[in-house]
N, C-alpha and C positions, 0 to 999 in steps of 0.2 A: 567228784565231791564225796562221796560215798569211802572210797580208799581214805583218801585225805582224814576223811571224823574215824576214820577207825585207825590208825594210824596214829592220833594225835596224844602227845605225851602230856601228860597231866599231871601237874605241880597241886599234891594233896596243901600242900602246906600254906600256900598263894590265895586259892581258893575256898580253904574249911571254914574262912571267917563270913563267906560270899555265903556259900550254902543254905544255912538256916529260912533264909527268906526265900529263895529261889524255889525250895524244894516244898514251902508251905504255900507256896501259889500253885505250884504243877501238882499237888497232891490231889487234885479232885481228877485230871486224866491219867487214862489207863496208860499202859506204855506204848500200844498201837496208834492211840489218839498222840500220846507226846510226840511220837517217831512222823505221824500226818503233820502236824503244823510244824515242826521244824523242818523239815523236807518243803512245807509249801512256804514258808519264810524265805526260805536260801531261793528257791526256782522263781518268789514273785521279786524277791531283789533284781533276779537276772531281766525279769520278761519284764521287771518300769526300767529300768536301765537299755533295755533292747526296742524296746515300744515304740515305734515310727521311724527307728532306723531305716537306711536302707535298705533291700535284701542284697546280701553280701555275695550271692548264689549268680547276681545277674549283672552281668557286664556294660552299664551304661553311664558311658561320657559324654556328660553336656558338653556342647563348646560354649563359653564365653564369650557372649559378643561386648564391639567396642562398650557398647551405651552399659552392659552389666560390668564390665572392667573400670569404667569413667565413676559407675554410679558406688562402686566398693572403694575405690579412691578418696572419693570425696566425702565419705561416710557423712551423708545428711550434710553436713553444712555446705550448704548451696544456697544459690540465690538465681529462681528463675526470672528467667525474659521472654519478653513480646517479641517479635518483630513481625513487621508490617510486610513479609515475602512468601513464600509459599513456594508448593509445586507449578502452581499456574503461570510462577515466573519461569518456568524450568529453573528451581534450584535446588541444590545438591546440597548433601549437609559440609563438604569440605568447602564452599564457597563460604559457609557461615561461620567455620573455623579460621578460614585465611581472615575474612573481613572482621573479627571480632582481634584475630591474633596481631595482624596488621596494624590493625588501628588504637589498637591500647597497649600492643607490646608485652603481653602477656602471653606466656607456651602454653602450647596447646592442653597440657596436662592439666591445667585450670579450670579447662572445659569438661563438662560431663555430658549427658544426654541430651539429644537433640532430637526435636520432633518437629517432620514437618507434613504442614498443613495443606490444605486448596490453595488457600491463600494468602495463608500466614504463616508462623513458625513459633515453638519453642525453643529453649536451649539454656543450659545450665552452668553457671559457674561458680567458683569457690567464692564461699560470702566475700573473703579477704579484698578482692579485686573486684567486688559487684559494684560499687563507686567509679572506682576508673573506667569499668568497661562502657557503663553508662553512658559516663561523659565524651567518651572516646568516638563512640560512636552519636552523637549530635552531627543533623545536617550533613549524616555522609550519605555517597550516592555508592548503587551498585548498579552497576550495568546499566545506568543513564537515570534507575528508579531511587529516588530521596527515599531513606531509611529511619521508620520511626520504630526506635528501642523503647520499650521502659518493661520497670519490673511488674511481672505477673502477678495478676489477684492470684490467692491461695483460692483453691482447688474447690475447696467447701464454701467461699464467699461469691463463686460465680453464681450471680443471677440468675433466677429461673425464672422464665414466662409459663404464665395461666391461663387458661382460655378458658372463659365461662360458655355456656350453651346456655341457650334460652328452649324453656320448655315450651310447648305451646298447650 
């Protein structure tokens, strides 16, 4: 940086008209003071520009999983679902893929994250096709168990239970 400002070719002619003002603001510091805030000017550009970076020094690769790959896909527009299966059923998330893909005809790229429960399940798809899979899925069975779909309360409208204590 240093090379660079000293180095740098200066058009008197460009600038004489700039001057007058410039030089009656910086007249109140010394040249050591001008030389400090231009110096900390140029190094605080670099360190907000640099600020929560990574460290460049250290070699680490997340991997992507499906559900972070599914969820950059779909960037937000999603439309989650219930369903009434879980682990308790022994099931897997690729049963919930075949049975959603199966049955609405929609590729699996539609789908995004899937979360599954004791005895329930999440799972996400693109708004576009939230309608069809819906319906698609009415009155099917998996593995002999009737499957109730519908779309998930949002996140902040699930109910909370209170429990009062009684003082004595």
């Amino acid at each position: 940086m240093m090379d660079r400002l000293a180095s740098t070719q200066v058009d008197n002619k460009e600038i004489d008209s700039y001057l007058p003002p410039v030089l009656e603001t910086l007249s109140a510091l010394s040249k050591e003071e001008l030389i400090r805030r231009f110096v900390s000017a140029e190094f605080n550009h670099f360190l907000d520009y640099y600020r929560g970076a990574e460290d460049i020094n250290v070699n680490v690769k997340k991997r992507k999983t499906k559900a972070d790959k599914a969820e950059h896909r779909l960037a937000g527009n999603i439309q989650r679902f219930f369903i009434n299966v879980g682990r308790l059923d022994k099931l897997k998330e690729g049963a919930i893929v075949r049975l959603v893909c199966d049955k609405s005809g929609i590729s699996s790229k539609k789908l995004g994250r899937i979360e599954l429960k004791r005895e329930f399940s999440f799972f996400d798809v693109e708004k576009r096709v939230a309608n069809k899979v819906l319906k698609s899925l009415k009155g099917v069975t998996l593995d002999g168990r009737k499957i109730n779909a519908k779309f998930a309360e949002k996140e902040n409208k699930v109910r909370k239970r209170h429990y009062g204590s009684a003082i004595a």
